[in-house]
KOLTIKOL-15948 format. One record per residue (C-alpha): x, y, z; residue in one letter; residue number from 1. Coordinates in steps of 0.5 Angstrom, whole numbers, plus 2048, in hexadecimal, padded with zeros to 3 digits. Layout:
N
{rec {X; Y; Z}; A; NUM}
...
//
This chain:
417
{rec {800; 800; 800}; X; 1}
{rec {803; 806; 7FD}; X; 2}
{rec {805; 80B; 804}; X; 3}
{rec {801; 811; 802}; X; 4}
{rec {7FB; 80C; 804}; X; 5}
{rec {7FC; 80E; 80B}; X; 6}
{rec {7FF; 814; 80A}; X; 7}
{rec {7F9; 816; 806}; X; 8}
{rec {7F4; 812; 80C}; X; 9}
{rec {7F1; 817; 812}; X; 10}
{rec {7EE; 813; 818}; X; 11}
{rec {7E8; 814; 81C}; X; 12}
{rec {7E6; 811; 823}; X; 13}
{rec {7DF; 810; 824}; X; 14}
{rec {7E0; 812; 82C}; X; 15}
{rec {7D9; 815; 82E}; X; 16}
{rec {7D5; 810; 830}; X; 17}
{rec {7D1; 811; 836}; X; 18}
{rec {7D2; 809; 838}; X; 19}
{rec {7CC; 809; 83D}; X; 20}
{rec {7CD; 801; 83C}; X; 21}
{rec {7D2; 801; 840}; X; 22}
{rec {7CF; 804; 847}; X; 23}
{rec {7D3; 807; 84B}; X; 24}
{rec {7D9; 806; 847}; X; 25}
{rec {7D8; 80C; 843}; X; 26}
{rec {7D4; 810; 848}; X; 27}
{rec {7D9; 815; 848}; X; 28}
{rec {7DF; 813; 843}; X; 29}
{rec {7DD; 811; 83B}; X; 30}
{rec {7DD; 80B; 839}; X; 31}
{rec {7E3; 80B; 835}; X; 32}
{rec {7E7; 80E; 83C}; X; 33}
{rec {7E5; 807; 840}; X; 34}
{rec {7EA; 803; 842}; X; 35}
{rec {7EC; 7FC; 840}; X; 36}
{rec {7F1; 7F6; 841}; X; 37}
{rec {7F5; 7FB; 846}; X; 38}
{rec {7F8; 800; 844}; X; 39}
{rec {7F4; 802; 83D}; X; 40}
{rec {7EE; 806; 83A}; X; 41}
{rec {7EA; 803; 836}; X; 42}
{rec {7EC; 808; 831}; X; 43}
{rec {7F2; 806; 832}; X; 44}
{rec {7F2; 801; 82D}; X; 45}
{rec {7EF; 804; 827}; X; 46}
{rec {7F5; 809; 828}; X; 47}
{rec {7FA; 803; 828}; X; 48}
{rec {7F7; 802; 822}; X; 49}
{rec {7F8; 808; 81F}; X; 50}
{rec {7FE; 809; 820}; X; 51}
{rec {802; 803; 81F}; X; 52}
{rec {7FE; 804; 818}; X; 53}
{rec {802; 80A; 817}; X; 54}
{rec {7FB; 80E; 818}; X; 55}
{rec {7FD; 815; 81A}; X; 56}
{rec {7F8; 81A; 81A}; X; 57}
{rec {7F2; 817; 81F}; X; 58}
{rec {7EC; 81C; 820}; X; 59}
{rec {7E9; 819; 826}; X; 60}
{rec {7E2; 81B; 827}; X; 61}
{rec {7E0; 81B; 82E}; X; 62}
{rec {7D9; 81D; 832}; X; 63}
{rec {7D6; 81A; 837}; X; 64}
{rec {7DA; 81B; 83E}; X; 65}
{rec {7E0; 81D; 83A}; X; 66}
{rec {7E5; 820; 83F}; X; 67}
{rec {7E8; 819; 841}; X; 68}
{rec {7E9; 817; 83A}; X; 69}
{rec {7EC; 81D; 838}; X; 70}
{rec {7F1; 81D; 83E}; X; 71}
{rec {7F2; 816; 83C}; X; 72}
{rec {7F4; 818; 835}; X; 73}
{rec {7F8; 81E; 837}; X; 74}
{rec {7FD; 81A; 83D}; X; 75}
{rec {7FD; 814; 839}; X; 76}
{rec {7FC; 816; 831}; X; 77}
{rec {802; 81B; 830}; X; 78}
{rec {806; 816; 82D}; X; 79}
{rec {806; 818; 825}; X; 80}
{rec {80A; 81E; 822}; X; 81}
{rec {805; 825; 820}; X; 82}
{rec {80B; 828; 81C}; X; 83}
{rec {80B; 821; 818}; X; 84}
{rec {803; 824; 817}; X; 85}
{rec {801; 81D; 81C}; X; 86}
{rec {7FC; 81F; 821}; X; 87}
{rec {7F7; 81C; 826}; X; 88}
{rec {7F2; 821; 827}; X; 89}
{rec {7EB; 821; 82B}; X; 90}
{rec {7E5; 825; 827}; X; 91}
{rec {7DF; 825; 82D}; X; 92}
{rec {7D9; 827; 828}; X; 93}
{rec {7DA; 82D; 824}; X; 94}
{rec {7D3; 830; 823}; X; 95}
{rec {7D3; 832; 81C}; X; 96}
{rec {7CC; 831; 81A}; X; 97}
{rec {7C8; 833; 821}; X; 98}
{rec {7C9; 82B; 824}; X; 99}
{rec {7CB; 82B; 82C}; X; 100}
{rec {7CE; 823; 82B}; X; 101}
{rec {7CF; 81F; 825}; X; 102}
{rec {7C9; 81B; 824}; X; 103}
{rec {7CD; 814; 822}; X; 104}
{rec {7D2; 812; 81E}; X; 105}
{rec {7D2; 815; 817}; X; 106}
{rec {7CF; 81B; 81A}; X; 107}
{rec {7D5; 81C; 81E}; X; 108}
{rec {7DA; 81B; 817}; X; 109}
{rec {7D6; 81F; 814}; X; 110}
{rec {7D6; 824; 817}; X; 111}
{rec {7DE; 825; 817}; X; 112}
{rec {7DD; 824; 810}; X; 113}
{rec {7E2; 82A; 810}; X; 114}
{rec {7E8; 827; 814}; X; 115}
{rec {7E7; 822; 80F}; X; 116}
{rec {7E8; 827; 80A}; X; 117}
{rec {7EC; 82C; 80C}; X; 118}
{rec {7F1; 825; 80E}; X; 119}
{rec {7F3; 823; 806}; X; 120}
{rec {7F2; 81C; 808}; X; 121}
{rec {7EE; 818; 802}; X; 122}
{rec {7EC; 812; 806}; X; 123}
{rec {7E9; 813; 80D}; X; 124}
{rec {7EA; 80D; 812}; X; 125}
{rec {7E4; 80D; 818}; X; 126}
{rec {7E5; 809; 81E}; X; 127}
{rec {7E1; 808; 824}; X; 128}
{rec {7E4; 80A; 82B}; X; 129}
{rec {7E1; 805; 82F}; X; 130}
{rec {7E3; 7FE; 82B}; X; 131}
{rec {7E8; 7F9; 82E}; X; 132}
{rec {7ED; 7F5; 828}; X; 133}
{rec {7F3; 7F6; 825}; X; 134}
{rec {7F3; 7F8; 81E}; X; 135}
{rec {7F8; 7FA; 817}; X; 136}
{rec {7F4; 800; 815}; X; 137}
{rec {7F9; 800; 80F}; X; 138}
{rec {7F7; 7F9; 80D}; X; 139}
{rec {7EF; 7FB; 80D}; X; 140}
{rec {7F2; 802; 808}; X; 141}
{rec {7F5; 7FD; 804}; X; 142}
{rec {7EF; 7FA; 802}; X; 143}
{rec {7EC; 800; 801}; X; 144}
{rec {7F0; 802; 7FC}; X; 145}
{rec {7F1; 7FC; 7F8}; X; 146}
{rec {7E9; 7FB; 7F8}; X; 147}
{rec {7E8; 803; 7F5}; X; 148}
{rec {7E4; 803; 7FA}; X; 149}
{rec {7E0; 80A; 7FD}; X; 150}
{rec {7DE; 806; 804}; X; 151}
{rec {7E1; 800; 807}; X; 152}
{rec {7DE; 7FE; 80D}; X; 153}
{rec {7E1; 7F9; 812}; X; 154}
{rec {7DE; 7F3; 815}; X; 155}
{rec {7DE; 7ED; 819}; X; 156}
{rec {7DB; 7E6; 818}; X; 157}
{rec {7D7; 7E5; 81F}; X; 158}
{rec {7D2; 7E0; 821}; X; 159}
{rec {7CC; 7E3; 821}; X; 160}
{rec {7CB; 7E2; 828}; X; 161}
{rec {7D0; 7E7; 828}; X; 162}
{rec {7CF; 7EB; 823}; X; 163}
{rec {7C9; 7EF; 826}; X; 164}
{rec {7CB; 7F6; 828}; X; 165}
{rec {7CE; 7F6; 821}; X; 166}
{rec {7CD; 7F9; 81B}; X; 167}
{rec {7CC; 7F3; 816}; X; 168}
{rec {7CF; 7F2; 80F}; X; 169}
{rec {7CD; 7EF; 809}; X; 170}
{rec {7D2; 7EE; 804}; X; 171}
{rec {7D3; 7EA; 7FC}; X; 172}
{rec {7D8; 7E6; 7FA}; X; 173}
{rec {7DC; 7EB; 7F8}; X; 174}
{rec {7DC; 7EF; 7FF}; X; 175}
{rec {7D9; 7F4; 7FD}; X; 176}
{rec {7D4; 7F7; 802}; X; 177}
{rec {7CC; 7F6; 800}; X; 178}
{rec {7C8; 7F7; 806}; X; 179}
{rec {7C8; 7FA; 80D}; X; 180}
{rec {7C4; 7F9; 813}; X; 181}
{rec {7C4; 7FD; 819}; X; 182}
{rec {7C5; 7F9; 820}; X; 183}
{rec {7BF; 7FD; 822}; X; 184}
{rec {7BB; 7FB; 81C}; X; 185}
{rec {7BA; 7F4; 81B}; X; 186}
{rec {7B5; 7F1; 81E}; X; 187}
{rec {7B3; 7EA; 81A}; X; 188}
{rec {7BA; 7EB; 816}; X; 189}
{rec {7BF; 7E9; 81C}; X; 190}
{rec {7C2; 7E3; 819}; X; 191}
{rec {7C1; 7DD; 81D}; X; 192}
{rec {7C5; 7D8; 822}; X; 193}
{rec {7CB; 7D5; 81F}; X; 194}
{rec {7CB; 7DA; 819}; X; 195}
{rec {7D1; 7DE; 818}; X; 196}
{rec {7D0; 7E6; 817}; X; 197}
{rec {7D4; 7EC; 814}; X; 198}
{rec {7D5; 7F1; 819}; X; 199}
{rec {7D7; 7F8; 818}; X; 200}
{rec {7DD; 7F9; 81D}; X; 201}
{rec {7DD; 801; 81D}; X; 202}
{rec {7E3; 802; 818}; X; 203}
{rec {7E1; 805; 811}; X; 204}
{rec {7E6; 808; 80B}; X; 205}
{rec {7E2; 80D; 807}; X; 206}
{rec {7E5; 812; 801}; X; 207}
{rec {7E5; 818; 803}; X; 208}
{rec {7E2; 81C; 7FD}; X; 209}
{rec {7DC; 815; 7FC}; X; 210}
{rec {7DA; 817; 804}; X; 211}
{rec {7D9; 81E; 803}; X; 212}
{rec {7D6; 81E; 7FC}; X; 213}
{rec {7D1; 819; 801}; X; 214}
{rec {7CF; 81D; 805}; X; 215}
{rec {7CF; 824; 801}; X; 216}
{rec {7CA; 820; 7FC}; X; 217}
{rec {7C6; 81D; 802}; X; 218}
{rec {7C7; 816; 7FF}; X; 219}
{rec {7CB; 815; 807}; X; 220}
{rec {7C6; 817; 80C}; X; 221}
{rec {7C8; 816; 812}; X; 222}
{rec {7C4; 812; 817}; X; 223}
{rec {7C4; 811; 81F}; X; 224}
{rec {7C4; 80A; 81F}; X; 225}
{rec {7C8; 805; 81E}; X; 226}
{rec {7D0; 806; 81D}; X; 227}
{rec {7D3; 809; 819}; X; 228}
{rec {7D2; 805; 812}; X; 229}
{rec {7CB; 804; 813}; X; 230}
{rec {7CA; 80B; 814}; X; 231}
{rec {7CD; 80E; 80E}; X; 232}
{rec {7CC; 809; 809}; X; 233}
{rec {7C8; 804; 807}; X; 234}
{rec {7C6; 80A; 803}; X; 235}
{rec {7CB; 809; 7FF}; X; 236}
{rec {7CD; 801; 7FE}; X; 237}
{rec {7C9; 801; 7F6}; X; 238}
{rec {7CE; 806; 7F3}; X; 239}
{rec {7D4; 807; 7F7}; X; 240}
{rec {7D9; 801; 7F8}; X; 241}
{rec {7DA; 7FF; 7FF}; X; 242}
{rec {7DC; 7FA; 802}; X; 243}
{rec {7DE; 7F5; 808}; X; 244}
{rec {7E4; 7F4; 80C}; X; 245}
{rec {7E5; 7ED; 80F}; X; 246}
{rec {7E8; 7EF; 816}; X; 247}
{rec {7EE; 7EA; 818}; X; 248}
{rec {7F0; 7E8; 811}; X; 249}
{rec {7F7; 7E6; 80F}; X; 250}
{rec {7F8; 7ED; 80D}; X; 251}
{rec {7FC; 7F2; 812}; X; 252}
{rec {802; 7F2; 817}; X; 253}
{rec {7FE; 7F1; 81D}; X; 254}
{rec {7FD; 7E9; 820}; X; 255}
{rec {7F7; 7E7; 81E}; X; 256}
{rec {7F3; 7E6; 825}; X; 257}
{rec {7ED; 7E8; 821}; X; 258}
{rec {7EA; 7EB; 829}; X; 259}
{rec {7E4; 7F0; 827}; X; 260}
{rec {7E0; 7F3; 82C}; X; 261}
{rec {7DC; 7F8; 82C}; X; 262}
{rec {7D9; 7F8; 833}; X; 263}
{rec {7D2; 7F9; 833}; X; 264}
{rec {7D2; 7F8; 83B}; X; 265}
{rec {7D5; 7F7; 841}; X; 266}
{rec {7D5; 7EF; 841}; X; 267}
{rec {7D8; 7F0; 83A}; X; 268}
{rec {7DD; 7F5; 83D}; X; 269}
{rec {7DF; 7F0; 843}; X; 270}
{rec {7E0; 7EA; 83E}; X; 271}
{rec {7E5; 7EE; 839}; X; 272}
{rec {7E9; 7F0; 840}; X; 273}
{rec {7E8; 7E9; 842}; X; 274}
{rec {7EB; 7E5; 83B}; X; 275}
{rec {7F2; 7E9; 83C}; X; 276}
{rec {7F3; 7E4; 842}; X; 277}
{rec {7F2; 7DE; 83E}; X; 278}
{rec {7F8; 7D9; 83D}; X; 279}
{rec {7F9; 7DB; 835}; X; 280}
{rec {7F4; 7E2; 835}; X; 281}
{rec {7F0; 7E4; 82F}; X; 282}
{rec {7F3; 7EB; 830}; X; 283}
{rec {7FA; 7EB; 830}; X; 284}
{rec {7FD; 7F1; 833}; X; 285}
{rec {805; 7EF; 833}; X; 286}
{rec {806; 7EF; 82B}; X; 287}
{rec {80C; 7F3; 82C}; X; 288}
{rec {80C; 7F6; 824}; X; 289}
{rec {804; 7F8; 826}; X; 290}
{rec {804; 7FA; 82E}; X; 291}
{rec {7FD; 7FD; 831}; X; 292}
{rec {800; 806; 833}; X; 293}
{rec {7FD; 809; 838}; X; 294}
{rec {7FF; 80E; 83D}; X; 295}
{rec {805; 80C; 841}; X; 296}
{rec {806; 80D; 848}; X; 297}
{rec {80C; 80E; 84D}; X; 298}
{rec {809; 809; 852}; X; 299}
{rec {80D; 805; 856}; X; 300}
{rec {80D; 7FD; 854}; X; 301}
{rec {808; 7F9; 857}; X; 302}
{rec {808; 7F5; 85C}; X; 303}
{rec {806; 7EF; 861}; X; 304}
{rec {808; 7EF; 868}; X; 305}
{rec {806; 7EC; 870}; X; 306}
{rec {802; 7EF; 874}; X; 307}
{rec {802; 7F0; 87B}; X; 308}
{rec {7FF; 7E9; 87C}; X; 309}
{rec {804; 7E5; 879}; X; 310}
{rec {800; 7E6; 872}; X; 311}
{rec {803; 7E5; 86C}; X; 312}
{rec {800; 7EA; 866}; X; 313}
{rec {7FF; 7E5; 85F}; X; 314}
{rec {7FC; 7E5; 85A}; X; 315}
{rec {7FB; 7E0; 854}; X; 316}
{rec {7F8; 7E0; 84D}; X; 317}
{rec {7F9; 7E8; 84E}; X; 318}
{rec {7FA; 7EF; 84A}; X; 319}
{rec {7FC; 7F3; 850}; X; 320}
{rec {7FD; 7FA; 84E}; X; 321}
{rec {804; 7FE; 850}; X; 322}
{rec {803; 802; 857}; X; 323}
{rec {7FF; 7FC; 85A}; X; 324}
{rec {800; 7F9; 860}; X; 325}
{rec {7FD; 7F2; 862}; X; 326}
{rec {7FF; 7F2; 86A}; X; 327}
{rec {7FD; 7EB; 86D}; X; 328}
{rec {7F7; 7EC; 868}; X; 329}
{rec {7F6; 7E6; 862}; X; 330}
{rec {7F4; 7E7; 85B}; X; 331}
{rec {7F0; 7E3; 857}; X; 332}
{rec {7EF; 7E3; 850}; X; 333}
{rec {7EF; 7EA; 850}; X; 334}
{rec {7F1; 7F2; 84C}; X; 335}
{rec {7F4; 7F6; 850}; X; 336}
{rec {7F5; 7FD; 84E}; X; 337}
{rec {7FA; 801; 851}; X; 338}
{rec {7FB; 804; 858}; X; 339}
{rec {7F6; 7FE; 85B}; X; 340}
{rec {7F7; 7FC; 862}; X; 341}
{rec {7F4; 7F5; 865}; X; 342}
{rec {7F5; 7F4; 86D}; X; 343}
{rec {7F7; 7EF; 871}; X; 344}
{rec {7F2; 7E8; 871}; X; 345}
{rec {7EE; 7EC; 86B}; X; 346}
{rec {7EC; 7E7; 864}; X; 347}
{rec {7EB; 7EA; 85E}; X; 348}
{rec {7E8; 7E5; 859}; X; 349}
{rec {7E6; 7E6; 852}; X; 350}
{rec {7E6; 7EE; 853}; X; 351}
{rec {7E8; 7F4; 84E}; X; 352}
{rec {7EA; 7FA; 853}; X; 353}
{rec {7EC; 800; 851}; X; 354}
{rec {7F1; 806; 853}; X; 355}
{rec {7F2; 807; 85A}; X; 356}
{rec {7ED; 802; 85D}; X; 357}
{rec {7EE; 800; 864}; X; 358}
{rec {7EC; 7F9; 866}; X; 359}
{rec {7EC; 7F8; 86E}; X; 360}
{rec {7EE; 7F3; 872}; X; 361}
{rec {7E9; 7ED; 872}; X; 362}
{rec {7E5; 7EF; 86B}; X; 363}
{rec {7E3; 7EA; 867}; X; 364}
{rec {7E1; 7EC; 860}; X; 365}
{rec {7E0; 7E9; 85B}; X; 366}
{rec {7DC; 7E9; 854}; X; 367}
{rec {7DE; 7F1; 854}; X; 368}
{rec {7E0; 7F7; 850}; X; 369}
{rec {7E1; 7FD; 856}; X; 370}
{rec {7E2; 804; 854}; X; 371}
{rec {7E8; 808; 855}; X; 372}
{rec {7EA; 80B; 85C}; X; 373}
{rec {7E4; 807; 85F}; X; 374}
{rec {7E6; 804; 867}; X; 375}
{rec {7E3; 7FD; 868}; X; 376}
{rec {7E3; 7FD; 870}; X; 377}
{rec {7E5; 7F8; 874}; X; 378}
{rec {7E1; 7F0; 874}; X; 379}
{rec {7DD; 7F3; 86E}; X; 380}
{rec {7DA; 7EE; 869}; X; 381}
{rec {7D8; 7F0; 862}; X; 382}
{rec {7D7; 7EA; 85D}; X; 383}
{rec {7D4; 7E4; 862}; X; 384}
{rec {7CD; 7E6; 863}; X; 385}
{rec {7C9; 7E8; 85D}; X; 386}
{rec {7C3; 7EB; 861}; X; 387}
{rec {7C7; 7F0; 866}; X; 388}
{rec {7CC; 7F2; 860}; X; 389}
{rec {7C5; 7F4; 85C}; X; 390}
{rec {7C4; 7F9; 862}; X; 391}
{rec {7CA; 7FC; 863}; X; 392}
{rec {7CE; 7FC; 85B}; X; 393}
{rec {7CA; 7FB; 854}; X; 394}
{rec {7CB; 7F4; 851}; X; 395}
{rec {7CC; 7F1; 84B}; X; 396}
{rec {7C8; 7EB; 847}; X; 397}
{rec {7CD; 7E7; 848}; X; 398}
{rec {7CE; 7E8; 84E}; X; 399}
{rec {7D4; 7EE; 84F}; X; 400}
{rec {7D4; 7F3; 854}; X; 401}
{rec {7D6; 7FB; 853}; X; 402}
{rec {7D9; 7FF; 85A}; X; 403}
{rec {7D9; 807; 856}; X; 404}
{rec {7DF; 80A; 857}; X; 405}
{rec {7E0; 80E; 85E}; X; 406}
{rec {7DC; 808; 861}; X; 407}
{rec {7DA; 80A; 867}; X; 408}
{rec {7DB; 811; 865}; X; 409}
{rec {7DF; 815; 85F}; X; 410}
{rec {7E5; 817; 863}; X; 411}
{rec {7E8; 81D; 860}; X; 412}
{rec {7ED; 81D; 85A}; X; 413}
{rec {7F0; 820; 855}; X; 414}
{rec {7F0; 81A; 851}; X; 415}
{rec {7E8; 819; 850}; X; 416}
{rec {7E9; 813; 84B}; X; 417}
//
C-alpha cells in the first residue's frame, strides 16, 4: 500500500457515547474513559491501533461526562509530533448549526465535516472510543484501495446470540456490502440460533469527496439509530461500491487474536476483563511490536507483604497494577488497577478494583467491580449474599455487584476519574 494512503488518512473516534448501560461505570466518566485490564482505558485500545497503523492525525469527538477523557488523553496521548503535522485532538460539540449535543454517530462526522475538509485527507477512518480489539488499520485502508472503494466498513462474523447489540451486514459473494440492518430495527430478521452473523464492528473508511457529496446532496441523511454505518448509509448501497472488511484475517501486522467487544453492559465489560486472565488470553497485551499505550505513571513496583498476623500477602492468577500492596491479604483471580490496598486476612475472588480502592481487613469480595477511592470496611462481605448485596449495590444479570466510587463516601480528589 503506497505510504500516501496513510498520510492522506484522517481519523475519527467516536467517544461520545453516553454508556448508560454501563450504570454507575460512567456516572461521572465517559464510557470511552472507563478502566480495563489495570492499567488502560478503553479508548486505549483504538488508540493503540492507530498508532501502531501509522495513523497521526485523530479527532476524537467527546461529549458525555467529557472531562476524565480528556484528562486522559491529554496525561497519556502526548506522544505524537505537532511539528510533523501528528495530533491527537478532542472536539467536544461545536454547535455550528444550532445543535447542543451530537444526535448519534453520523451527526457528529457530519457536523466536523469541516475539520475534514480543512485537514486535506482523501480518506476518513471513523472508529469507536469505546470498542476492545486489537487491529491494523493500514491493512483495512489497504482493502479499500484495492477495492476502489467509496466505503468499507469492518465486520465480525458473530454467533447470532451474540450479534444483538450490533448493526448487521448482509454481503454478495464479492464482499460488497448490499443491506444493512440496525441493531434496533430487526425484530423478525434476528437470525436464528446456530446461524452465523456479520456484524458492524464500528470501523468504516470512507473517501472523503464521495461523504460530502452524500451529504451535501441529501443521499446520506444522518440518523439517530444504529451505528454509524446503518445510520448513514444504507441510502447509498445500490449506486455506490461499499464493502465489507473481515475483521481477524490473515492481512495485518498484528497477531490474529480475533478479541472483539463491543461492551454493551457491564457483564460484558466484567467478562472482557476476566479473559485477560486466561491460560492463553484471547486478547493478547504482551505482542512486544503492538503493545496497548496508556498513561505511564511513576509508582512504585507492587507488592505483597506479611502483615502483622503473621499473614502472607498472595495473590494467583492475578494482574496486579503498580503502586498495589496486598498485605496479609490473598488475591484470586482478580485485576487490579493501581495504587490498590487489600489488608490482613482480606479475599478478593473474581473481582476488578479500580485505582485506590482499599480492602479492609477480613473483606470477603467476590464476583465485584469496585469503583475508584472506595473503602470496604473492615469484616465486610460483598458478592456472598445476593439479597442483601441488592440492597445496598446495583447487581447485574449475571450476578456481578458494582460498589460506585468513593463508597461509602466520595473523598476529596483532585484526580475524580
Amino acid at each position: 500500500m503506497p505510504l500516501s494512503v496513510l498520510s492522506d488518512t484522517l481519523t475519527i473516534v467516536l467517544a461520545g457515547d453516553r454508556g448508560s448501560s454501563l450504570g454507575s461505570l460512567t456516572r461521572d466518566r465517559a464510557k470511552a474513559a472507563v478502566p480495563f485490564g489495570g492499567e488502560y482505558r478503553m479508548v486505549d485500545f483504538v488508540l493503540s491501533n492507530c498508532l501502531h497503523s501509522g495513523l497521526r492525525r485523530v479527532y476524537v469527538l467527546t461529549q458525555y461526562h467529557a472531562h476524565s477523557l480528556h484528562e486522559h488523553l491529554r496525561s497519556s496521548w502526548g506522544v505524537f509530533n505537532p511539528e510533523l503535522g501528528e495530533f491527537i485532538t478532542a472536539v467536544p460539540p461545536q454547535i455550528h448549526d444550532g445543535q447542543r449535543w451530537y444526535e448519534g454517530d453520523s451527526r457528529a462526522v457530519a457536523e466536523n465535516l469541516f475539520l475534514v475538509r480543512r485537514s486535506g485527507a482523501k480518506q476518513l477512518l471513523v472508529v469507536s472510543g469505546s470498542h476492545l480489539y486489537r487491529m491494523d488499520y493500514a491493512a483495512l485502508l489497504e482493502a479499500h484501495h484495492a477495492r476502489k472503494a467509496q466505503a468499507t466498513i469492518g465486520y465480525v462474523e458473530v454467533a447470532a446470540g451474540g450479534a444483538k447489540a450490533l448493526d448487521l451486514l448482509t454481503l454478495d459473494e464479492k464482499q460488497r456490502v448490499t443491506h444493512l440492518t440496525p441493531a434496533c430495527e430487526r425484530g423478525a430478521a434476528q437470525p436464528s440460533d446456530g446461524e452465523t452473523a456479520f456484524a458492524s464492528m464500528g470501523a468504516m473508511v470512507l473517501d472523503v469527496d464521495f461523504l460530502t457529496n452524500a451529504l451535501e446532496a441529501g443521499t446520506a441523511t444522518p440518523r439517530s439509530s444504529g451505528g454509524l454505518a446503518a445510520q448513514m448509509l444504507p441510502g447509498l448501497l445500490d449506486a455506490h461500491r461499499v464493502f465489507g472488511y473481515r475483521f481477524g484475517g490473515r492481512k495485518g501486522r498484528v497477531s490474529q487474536d480475533r478479541f472483539f467487544s463491543s461492551v454493551p453492559d457491564i457483564d460484558a465489560y466484567f467478562r472482557a476483563n476476566m479473559t485477560l486472565l486466561e491460560p492463553v488470553p484471547p486478547l493478547d497485551l504482551y505482542q512486544e511490536d503492538w503493545p496497548i499505550w496508556s498513561q505511564s505513571r511513576r509508582l512504585p513496583p507492587a507488592r505483597t507483604v506479611g502483615s502483622r498476623n503473621g499473614n502472607e500477602g498472595l495473590f494467583v492468577n492475578s494482574i496486579v497494577s503498580n503502586g498495589t500492596v496486598i498485605t496479609g491479604g490473598a488475591v484470586t483471580r482478580s485485576v487490579l488497577s493501581p495504587k490498590v490496598r487489600v489488608n490482613d486476612s482480606a479475599t478478593v475472588e473474581n473481582c476488578i478494583l479500580f485505582d485506590g480502592v482499599e480492602v479492609g481487613e477480613k473483606v470477603q469480595l467476590r464476583n465485584c467491580i469496585i469503583d475508584k477511592y472506595a473503602r470496604i470496611p473492615a469484616g465486610m462481605q460483598i458478592g456472598l449474599n445476593a439479597r442483601e448485596d441488592a440492597e445496598l449495590f446495583e447487581v447485574t444479570p449475571e450476578g456481578v455487584v458494582v460498589v460506585p466510587k468513593g463508597y461509602p463516601e466520595v473523598p476529596p480528589s483532585a484526580d475524580d476519574r
